[in-house]
C-alpha positions as CSV (number, residue, x, y, z in Angstrom):
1,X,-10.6,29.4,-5.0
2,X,-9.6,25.5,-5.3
3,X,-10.0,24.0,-1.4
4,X,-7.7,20.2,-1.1
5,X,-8.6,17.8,1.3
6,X,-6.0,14.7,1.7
7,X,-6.3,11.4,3.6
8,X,-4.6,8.1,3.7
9,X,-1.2,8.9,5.5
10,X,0.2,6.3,8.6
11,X,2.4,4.6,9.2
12,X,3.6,1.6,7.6
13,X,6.7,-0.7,7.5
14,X,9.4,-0.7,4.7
15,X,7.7,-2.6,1.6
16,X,4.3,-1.8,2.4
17,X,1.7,-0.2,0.9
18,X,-0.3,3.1,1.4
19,X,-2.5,5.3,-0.7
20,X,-3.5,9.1,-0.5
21,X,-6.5,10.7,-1.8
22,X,-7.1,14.3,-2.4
23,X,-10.7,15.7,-3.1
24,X,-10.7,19.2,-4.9
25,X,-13.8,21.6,-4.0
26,X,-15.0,25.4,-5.1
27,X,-13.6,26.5,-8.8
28,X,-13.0,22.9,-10.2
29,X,-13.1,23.8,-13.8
30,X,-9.8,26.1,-13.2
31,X,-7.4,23.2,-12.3
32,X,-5.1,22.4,-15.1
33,X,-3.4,19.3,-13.3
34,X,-2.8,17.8,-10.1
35,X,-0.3,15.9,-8.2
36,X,2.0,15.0,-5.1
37,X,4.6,16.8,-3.1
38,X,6.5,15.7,-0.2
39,X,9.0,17.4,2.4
40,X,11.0,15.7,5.1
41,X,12.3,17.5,7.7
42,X,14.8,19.5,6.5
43,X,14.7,19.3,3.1
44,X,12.7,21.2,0.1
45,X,9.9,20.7,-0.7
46,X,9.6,18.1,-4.2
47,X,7.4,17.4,-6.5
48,X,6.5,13.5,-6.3
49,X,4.0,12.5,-9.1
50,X,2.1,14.9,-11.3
51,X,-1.0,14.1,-13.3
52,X,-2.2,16.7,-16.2
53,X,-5.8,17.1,-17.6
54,X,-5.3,14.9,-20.5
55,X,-4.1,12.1,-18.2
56,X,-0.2,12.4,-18.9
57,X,1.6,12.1,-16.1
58,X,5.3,12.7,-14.1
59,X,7.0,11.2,-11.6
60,X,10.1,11.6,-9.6
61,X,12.9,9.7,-10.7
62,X,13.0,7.8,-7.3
63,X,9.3,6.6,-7.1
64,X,9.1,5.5,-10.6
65,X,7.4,1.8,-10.9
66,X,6.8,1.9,-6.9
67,X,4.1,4.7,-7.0
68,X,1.1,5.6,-9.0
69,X,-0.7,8.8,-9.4
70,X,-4.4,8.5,-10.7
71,X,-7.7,11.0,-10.8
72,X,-11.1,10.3,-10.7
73,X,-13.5,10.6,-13.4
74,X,-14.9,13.9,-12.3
75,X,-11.7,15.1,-12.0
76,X,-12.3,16.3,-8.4
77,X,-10.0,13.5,-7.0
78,X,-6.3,12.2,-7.2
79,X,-4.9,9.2,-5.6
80,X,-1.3,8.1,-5.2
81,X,-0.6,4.3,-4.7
82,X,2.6,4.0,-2.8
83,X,4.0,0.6,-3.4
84,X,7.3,-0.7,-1.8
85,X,8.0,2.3,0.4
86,X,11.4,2.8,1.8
87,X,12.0,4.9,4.9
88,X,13.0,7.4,2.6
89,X,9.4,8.0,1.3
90,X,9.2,9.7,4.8
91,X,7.6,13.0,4.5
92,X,4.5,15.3,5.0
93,X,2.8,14.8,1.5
94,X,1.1,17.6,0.1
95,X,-1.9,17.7,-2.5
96,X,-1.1,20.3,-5.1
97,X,-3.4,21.7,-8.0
98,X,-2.2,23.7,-10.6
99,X,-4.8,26.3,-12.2
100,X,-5.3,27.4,-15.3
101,X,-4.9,31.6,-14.1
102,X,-3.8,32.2,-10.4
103,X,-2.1,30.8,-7.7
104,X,-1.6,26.9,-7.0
105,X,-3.9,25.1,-4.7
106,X,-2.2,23.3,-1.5
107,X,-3.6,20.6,0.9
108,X,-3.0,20.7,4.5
109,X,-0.3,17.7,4.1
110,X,-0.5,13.9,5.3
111,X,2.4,12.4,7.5
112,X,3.7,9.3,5.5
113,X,6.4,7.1,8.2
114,X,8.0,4.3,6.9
115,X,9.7,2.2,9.6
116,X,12.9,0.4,8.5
């Protein structure tokens, strides 16, 4: 079992600046990668920014060069640095680790608002 804990959502005005942080506890050494999500109301759930073991990484086409997906050096955390964010950004974001055998991991989501 892989237990997520985010923090770091608000709200913030159009251009602004936030950044999540996930911390990963219980069966660390099973995570193959971990990353972002986000789903506004109504819509599906997306994959934002994904972040493998060896340090390659993913991103949405729409947050490329305004967000930033890092992890720690343990390997227990992931941050996402959400530059310029448009009211679009608006979601609940969702941690997300991938394992090696078994289901994914899922945080309880953090509300992101971006006023226009």
């Amino acid at each position: 079992q892989v237990q997520l804990v985010e923090s770091g959502g608000g709200l913030v005005q159009a251009g602004g600046s936030l950044r999540l942080s996930c911390v990963a506890s219980g069966s660390i050494s099973s995570i193959a990668s971990m990353g972002w999500y986000r789903q506004a109301p109504g819509k599906q759930r997306e994959a934002v920014a994904i972040i493998r073991s060896g340090g390659s990484t993913n991103y949405e086409d729409s947050v490329k060069g305004r967000f930033t997906i890092s992890r720690g050096n343990g390997k227990t955390t992931v941050s996402l640095q959400m530059n310029s964010l448009k009211p679009e950004d608006t979601a609940v974001y969702y941690c997300y680790a991938g394992r090696l055998t078994g289901l994914p991991a899922w945080g309880q989501g953090t509300l992101v608002t971006v006023s226009s």
